[in-house]
Each structure stands twice: as structure tokens, then as C-alpha cells.
PyMOL commands that place a pseudoatom at each C-alpha (Angstrom):
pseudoatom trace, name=CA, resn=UNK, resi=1, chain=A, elem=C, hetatm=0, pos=[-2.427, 10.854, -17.809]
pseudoatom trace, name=CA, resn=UNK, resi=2, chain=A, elem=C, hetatm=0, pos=[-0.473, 11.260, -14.690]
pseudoatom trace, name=CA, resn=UNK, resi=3, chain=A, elem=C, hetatm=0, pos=[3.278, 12.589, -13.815]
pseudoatom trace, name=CA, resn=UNK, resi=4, chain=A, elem=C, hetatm=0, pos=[3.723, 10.946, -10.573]
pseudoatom trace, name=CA, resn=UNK, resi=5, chain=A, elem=C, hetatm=0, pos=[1.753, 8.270, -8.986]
pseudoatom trace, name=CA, resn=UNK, resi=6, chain=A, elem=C, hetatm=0, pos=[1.788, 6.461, -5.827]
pseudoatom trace, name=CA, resn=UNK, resi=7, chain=A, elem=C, hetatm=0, pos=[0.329, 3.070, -5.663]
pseudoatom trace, name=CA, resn=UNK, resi=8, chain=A, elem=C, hetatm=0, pos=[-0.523, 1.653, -2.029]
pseudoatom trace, name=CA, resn=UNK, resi=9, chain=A, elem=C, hetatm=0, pos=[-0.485, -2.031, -2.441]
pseudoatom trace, name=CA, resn=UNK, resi=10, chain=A, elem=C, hetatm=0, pos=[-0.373, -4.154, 0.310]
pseudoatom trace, name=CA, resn=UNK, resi=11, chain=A, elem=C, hetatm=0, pos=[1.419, -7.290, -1.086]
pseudoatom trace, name=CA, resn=UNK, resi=12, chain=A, elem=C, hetatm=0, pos=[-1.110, -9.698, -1.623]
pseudoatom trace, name=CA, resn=UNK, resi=13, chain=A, elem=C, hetatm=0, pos=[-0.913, -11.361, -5.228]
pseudoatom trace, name=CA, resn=UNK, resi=14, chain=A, elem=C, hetatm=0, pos=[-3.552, -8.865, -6.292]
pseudoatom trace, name=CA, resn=UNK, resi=15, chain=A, elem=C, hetatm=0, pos=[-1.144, -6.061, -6.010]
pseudoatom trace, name=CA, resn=UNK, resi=16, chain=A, elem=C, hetatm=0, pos=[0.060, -6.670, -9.551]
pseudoatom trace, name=CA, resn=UNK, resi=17, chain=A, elem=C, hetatm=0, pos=[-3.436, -6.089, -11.123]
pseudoatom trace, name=CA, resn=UNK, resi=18, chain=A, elem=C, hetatm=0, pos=[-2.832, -2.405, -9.279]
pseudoatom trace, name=CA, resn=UNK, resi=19, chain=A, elem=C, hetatm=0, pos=[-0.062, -1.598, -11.038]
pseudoatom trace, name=CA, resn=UNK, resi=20, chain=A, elem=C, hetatm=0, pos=[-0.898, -2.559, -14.069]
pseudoatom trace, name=CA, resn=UNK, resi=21, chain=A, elem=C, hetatm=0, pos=[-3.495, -0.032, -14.053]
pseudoatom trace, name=CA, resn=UNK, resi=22, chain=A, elem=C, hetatm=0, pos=[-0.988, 3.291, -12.830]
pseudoatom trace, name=CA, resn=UNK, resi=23, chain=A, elem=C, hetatm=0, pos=[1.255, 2.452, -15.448]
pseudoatom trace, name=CA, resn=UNK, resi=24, chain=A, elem=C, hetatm=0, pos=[-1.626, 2.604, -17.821]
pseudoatom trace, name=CA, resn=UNK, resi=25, chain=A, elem=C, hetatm=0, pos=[-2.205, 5.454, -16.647]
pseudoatom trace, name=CA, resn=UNK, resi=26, chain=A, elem=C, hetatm=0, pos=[0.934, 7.290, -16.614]
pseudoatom trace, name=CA, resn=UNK, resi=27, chain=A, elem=C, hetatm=0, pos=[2.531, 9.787, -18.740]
pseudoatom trace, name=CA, resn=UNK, resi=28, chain=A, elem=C, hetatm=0, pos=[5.602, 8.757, -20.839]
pseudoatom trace, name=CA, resn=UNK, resi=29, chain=A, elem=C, hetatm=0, pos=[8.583, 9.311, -18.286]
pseudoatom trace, name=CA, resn=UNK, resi=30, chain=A, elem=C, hetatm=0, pos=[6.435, 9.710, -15.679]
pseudoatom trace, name=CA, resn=UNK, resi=31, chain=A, elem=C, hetatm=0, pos=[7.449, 7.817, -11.911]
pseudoatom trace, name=CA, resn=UNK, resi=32, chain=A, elem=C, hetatm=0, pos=[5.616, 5.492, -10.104]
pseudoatom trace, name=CA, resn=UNK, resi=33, chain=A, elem=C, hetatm=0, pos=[6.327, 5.148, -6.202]
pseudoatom trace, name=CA, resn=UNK, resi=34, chain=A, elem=C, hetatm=0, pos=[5.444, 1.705, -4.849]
pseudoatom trace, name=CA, resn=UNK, resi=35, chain=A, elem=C, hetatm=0, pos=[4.442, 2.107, -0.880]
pseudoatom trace, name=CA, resn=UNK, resi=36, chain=A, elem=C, hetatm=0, pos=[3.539, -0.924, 1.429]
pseudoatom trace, name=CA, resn=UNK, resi=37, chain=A, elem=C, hetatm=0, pos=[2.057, 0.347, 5.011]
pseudoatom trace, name=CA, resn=UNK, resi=38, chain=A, elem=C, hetatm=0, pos=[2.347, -1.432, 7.333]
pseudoatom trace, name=CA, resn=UNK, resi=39, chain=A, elem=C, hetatm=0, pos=[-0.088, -1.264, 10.172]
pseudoatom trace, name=CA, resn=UNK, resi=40, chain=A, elem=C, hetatm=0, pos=[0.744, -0.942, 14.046]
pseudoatom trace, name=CA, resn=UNK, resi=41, chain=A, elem=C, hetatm=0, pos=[-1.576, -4.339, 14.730]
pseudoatom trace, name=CA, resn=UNK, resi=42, chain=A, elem=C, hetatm=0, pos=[1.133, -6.185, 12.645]
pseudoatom trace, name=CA, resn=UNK, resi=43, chain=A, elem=C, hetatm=0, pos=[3.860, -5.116, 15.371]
pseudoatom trace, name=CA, resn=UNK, resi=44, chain=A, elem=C, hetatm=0, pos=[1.200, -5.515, 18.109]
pseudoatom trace, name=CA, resn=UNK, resi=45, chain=A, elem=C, hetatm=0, pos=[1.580, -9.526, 18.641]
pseudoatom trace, name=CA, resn=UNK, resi=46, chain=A, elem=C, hetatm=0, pos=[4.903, -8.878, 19.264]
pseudoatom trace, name=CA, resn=UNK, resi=47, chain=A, elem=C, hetatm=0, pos=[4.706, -6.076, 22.164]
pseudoatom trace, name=CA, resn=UNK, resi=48, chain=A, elem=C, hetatm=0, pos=[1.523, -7.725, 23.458]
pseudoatom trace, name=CA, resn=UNK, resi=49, chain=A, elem=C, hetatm=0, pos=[3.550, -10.300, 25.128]
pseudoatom trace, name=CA, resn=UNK, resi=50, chain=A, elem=C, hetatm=0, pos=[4.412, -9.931, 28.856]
pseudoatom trace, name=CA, resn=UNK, resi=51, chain=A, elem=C, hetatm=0, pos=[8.339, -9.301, 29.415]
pseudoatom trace, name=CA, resn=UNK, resi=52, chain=A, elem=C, hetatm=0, pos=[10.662, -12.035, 29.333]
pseudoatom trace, name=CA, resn=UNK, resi=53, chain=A, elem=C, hetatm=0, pos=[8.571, -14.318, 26.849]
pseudoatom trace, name=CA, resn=UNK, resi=54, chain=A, elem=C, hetatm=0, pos=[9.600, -12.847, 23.652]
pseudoatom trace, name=CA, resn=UNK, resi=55, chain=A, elem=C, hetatm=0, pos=[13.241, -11.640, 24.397]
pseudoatom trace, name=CA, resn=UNK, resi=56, chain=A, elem=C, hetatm=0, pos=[13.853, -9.219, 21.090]
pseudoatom trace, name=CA, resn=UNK, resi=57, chain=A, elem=C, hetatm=0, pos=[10.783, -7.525, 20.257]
pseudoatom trace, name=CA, resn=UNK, resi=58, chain=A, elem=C, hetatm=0, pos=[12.883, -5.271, 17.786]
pseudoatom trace, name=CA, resn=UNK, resi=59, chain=A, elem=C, hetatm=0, pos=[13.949, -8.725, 15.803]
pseudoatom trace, name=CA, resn=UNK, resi=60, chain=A, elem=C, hetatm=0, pos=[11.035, -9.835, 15.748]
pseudoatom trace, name=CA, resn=UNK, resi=61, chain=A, elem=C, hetatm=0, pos=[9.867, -6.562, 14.274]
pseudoatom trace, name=CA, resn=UNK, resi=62, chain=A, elem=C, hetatm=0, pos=[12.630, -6.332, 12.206]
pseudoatom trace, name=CA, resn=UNK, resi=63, chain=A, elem=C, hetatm=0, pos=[12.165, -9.832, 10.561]
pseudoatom trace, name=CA, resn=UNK, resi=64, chain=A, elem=C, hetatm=0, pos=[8.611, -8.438, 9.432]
pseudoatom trace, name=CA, resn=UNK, resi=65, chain=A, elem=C, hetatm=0, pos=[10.305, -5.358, 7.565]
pseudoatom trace, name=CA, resn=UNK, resi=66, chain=A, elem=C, hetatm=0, pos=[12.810, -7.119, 6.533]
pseudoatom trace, name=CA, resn=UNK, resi=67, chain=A, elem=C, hetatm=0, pos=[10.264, -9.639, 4.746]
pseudoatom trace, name=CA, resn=UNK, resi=68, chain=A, elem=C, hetatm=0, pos=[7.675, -6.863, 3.629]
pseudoatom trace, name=CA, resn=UNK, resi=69, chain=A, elem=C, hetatm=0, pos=[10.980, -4.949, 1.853]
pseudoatom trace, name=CA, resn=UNK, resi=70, chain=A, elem=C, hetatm=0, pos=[11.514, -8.038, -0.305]
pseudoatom trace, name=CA, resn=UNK, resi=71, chain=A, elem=C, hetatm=0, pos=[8.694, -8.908, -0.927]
pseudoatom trace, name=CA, resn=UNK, resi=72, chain=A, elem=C, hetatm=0, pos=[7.741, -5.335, -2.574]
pseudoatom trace, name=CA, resn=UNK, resi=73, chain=A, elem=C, hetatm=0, pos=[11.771, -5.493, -4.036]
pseudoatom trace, name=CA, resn=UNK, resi=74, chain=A, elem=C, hetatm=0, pos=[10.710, -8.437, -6.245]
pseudoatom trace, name=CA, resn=UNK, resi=75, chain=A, elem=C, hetatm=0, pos=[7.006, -6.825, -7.067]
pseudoatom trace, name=CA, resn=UNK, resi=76, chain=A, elem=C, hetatm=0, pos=[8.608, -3.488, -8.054]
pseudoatom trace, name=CA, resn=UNK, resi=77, chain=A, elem=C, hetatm=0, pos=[11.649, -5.297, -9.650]
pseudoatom trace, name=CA, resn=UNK, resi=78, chain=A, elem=C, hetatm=0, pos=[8.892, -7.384, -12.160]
pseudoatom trace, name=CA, resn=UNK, resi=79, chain=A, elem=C, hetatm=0, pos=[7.679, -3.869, -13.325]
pseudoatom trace, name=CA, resn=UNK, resi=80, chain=A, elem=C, hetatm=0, pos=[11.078, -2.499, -13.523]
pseudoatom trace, name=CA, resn=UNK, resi=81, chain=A, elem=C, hetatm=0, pos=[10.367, -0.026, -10.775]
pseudoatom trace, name=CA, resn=UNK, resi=82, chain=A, elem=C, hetatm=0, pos=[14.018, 1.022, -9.490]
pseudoatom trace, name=CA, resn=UNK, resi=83, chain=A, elem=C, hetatm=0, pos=[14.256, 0.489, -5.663]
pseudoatom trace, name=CA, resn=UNK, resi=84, chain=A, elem=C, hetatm=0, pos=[14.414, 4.378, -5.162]
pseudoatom trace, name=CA, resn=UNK, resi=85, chain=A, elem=C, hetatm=0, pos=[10.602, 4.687, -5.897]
pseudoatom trace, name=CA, resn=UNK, resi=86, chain=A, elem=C, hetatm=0, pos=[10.383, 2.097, -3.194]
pseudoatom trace, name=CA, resn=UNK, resi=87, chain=A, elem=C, hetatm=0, pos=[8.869, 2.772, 0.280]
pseudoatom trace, name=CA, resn=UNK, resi=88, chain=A, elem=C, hetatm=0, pos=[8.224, 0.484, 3.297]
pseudoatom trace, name=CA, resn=UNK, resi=89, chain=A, elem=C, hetatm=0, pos=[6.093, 3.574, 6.265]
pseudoatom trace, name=CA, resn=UNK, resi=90, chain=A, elem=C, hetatm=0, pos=[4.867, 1.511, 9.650]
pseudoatom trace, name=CA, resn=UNK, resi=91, chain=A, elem=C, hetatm=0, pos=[1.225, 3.214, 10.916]
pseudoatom trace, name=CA, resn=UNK, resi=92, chain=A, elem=C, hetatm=0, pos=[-2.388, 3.823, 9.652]
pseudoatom trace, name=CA, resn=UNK, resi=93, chain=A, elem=C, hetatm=0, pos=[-2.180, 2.882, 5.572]
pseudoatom trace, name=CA, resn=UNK, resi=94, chain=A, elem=C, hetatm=0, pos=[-4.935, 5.791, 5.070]
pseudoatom trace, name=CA, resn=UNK, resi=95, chain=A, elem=C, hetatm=0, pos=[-3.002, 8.257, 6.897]
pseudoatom trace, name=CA, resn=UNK, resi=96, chain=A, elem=C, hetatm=0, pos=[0.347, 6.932, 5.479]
pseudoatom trace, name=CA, resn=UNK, resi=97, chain=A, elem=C, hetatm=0, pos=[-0.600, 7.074, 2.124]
pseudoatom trace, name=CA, resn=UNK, resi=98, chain=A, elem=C, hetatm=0, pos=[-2.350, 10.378, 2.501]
pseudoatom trace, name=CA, resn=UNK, resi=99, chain=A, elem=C, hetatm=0, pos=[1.179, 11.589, 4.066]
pseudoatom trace, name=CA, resn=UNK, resi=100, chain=A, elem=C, hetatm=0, pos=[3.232, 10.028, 1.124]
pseudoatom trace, name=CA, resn=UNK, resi=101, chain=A, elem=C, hetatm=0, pos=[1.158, 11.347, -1.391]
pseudoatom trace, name=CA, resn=UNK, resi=102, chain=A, elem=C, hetatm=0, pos=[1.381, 15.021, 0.246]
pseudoatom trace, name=CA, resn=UNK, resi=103, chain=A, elem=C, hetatm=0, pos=[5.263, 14.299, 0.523]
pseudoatom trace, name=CA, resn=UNK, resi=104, chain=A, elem=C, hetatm=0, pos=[5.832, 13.151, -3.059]
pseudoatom trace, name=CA, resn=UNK, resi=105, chain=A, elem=C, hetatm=0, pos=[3.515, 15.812, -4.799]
pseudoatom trace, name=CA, resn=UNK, resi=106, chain=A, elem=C, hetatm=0, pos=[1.778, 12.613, -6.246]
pseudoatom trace, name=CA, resn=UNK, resi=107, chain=A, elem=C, hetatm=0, pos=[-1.208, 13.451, -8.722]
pseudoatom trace, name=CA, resn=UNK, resi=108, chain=A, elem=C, hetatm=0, pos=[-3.061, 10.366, -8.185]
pseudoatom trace, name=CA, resn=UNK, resi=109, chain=A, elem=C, hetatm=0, pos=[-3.080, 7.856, -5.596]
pseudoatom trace, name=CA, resn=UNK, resi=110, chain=A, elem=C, hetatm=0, pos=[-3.987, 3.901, -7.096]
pseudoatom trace, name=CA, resn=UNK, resi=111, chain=A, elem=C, hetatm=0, pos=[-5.270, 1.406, -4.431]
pseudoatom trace, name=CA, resn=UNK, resi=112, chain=A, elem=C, hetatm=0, pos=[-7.086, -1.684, -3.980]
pseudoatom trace, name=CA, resn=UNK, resi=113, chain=A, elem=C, hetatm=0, pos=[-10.505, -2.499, -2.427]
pseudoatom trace, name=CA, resn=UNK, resi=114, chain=A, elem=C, hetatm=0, pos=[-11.527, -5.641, -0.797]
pseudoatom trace, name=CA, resn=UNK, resi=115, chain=A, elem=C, hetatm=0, pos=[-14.295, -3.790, 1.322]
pseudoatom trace, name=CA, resn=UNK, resi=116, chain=A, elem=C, hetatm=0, pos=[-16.639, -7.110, 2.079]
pseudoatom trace, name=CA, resn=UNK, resi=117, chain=A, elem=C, hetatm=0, pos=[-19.963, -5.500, 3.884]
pseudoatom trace, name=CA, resn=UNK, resi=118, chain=A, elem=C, hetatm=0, pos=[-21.400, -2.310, 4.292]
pseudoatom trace, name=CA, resn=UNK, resi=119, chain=A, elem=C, hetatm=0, pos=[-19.696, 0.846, 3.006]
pseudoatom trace, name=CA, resn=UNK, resi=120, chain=A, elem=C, hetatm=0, pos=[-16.848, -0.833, 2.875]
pseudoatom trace, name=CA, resn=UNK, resi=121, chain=A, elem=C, hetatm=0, pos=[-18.190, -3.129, 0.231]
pseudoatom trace, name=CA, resn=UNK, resi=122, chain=A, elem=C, hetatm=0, pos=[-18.182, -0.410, -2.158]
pseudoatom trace, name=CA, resn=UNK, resi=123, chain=A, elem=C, hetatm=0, pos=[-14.349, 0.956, -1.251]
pseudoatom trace, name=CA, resn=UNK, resi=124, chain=A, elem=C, hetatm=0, pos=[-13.048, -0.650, 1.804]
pseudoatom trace, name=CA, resn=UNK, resi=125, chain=A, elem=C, hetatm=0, pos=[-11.799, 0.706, 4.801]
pseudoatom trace, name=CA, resn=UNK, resi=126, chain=A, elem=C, hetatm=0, pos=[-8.300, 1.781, 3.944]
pseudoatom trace, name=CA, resn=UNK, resi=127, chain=A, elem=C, hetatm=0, pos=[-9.323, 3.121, 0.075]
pseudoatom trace, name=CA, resn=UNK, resi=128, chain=A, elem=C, hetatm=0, pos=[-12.163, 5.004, 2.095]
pseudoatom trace, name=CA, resn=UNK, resi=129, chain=A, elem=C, hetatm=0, pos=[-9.841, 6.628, 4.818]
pseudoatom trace, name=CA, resn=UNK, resi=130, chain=A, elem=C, hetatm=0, pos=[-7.198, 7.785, 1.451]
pseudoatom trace, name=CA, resn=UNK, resi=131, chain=A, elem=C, hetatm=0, pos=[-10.822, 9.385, -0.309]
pseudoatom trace, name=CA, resn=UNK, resi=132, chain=A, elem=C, hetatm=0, pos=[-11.249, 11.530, 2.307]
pseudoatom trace, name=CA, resn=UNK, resi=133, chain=A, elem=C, hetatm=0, pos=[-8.641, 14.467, 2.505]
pseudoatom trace, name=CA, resn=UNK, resi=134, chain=A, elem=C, hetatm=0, pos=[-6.847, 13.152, 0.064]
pseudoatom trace, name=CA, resn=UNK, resi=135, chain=A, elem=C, hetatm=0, pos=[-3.687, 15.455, -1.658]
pseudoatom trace, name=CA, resn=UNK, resi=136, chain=A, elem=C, hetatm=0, pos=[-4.735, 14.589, -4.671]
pseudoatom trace, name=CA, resn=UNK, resi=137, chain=A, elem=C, hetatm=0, pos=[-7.141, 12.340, -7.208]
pseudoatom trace, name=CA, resn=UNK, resi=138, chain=A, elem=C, hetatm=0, pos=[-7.392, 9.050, -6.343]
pseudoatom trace, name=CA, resn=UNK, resi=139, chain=A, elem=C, hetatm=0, pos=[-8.103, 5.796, -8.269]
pseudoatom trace, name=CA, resn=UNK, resi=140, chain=A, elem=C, hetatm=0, pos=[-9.652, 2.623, -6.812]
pseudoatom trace, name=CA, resn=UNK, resi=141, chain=A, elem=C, hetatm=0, pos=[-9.016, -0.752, -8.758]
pseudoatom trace, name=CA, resn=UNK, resi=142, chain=A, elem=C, hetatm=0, pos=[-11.752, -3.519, -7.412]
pseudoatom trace, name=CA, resn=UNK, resi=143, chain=A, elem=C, hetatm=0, pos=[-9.853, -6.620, -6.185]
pseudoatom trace, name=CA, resn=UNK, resi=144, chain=A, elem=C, hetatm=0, pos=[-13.011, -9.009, -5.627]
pseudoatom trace, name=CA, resn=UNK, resi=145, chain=A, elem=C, hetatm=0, pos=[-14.230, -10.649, -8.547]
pseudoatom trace, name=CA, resn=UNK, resi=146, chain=A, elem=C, hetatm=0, pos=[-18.023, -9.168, -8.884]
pseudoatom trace, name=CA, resn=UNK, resi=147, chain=A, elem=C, hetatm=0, pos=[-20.822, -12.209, -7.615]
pseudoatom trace, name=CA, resn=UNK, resi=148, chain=A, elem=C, hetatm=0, pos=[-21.825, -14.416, -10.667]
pseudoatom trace, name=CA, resn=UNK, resi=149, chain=A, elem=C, hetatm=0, pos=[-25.671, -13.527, -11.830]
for i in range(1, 149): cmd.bond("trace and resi %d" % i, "trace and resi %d" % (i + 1))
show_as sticks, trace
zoom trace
């Protein structure tokens, strides 16, 4: 059982499966903090285009906090998650999440996979980059449903 546990989701319907699992985990009166990274390449379309065609780069970056934020509002509000253990961090999710983690004194970190090929069909890219030099334990919860025998 865990005190204080950070889950990384990152909003897809699948995110509630993840935080199912912390709160099974968690010790009575223990906190969960719900984080959403969001990655540089989602702010990228908008500063990729040449001067003068998109007018208000900051709105349009804006409008995609803006809809992130309530999107994890209404996923955190559904497990009764007050909006203080909320947090929206733009960058790497690995790093972010590592940094979180570090920040909050989190004892375990829960995250998806959806690694398709490779290595990263075991973990994923993202839950790979948080196992290594991570703060603290961390917990991977298998989004993909396993292939039929």
C-alpha cells in the first residue's frame, strides 16, 4: 500500500482503467496526484508554421491546455480527486513524470503501456523512459488487450 501516488495518464478513455488500479493500491487517506504531460510535438504544429499564417500561436496553444485541463477536471472529478491533486506540465512525459514524482515525494508512479513493437511492446516508450531513474517504484497497467490464442 502506498501514501502518495502519481498516476501519468494521458487522457485517452483507457486512463480510467489506470486509476482504478492506484486507488487499489493506496493506503486509507492516502493522495493521488493526477498529471497529464503534454509533449512539445503537440505545440509543434502550431510554431511550425511560417509567420503571418497562424496569427496567435499562444491561442492556439492555449486552446490545447485549456482542453487537456478539462478534460483531466472531469476524469479526476469521476474519482473524486479534488482539483488540487491536479497537474497539467508541457515537455518530455518521462522526464515530467520523473520530475513530478521527485517533486511530490510520490512512492509509486502508475502508468499505461501501449508499446506496439519491439521493446516497447513490453512497456512502451514513455513507461520505459519513467523505469529508468525513476524517484521511486513504479507500476505499469497494460492498456492493449493481450492477442486472442
Amino acid at each position: 500500500m502506498y501514501s502518495k501516488i502519481l498516476v501519468a495518464v494521458d487522457l485517452r478513455k483507457e486512463s480510467r482503467k489506470i486509476i482504478k488500479k492506484a486507488a487499489s493500491l493506496l493506503k486509507p487517506n492516502g493522495k493521488i496526484v493526477l498529471l497529464h504531460a503534454i509533449e512539445p510535438s503537440e505545440f509543434g504544429l502550431f510554431s511550425a508554421f511560417p509567420f503571418g499564417v497562424l496569427a496567435d500561436v499562444k491561442d492556439a496553444e492555449n486552446k490545447v491546455l485549456v482542453s487537456a485541463q478539462d478534460r483531466l477536471n472531469k476524469l479526476a472529478k469521476s474519482f473524486d480527486i479534488p482539483e488540487k491533486m491536479i497537474k497539467i506540465e508541457v515537455g518530455k512525459a518521462s522526464r515530467v513524470i520523473k520530475s513530478v514524482a521527485l517533486e511530490l515525494k510520490s512512492d509509486l508512479i502508475v502508468i499505461g503501456t501501449h508499446g506496439q513493437k519491439g521493446y516497447e511492446l513490453l512497456l512502451g516508450t514513455t513507461a520505459s523512459g519513467v523505469l529508468h531513474g525513476s524517484p521511486c517504484d513504479v507500476l505499469t497497467v497494460q492498456m492493449r488487450k493481450p492477442p486472442k490464442s
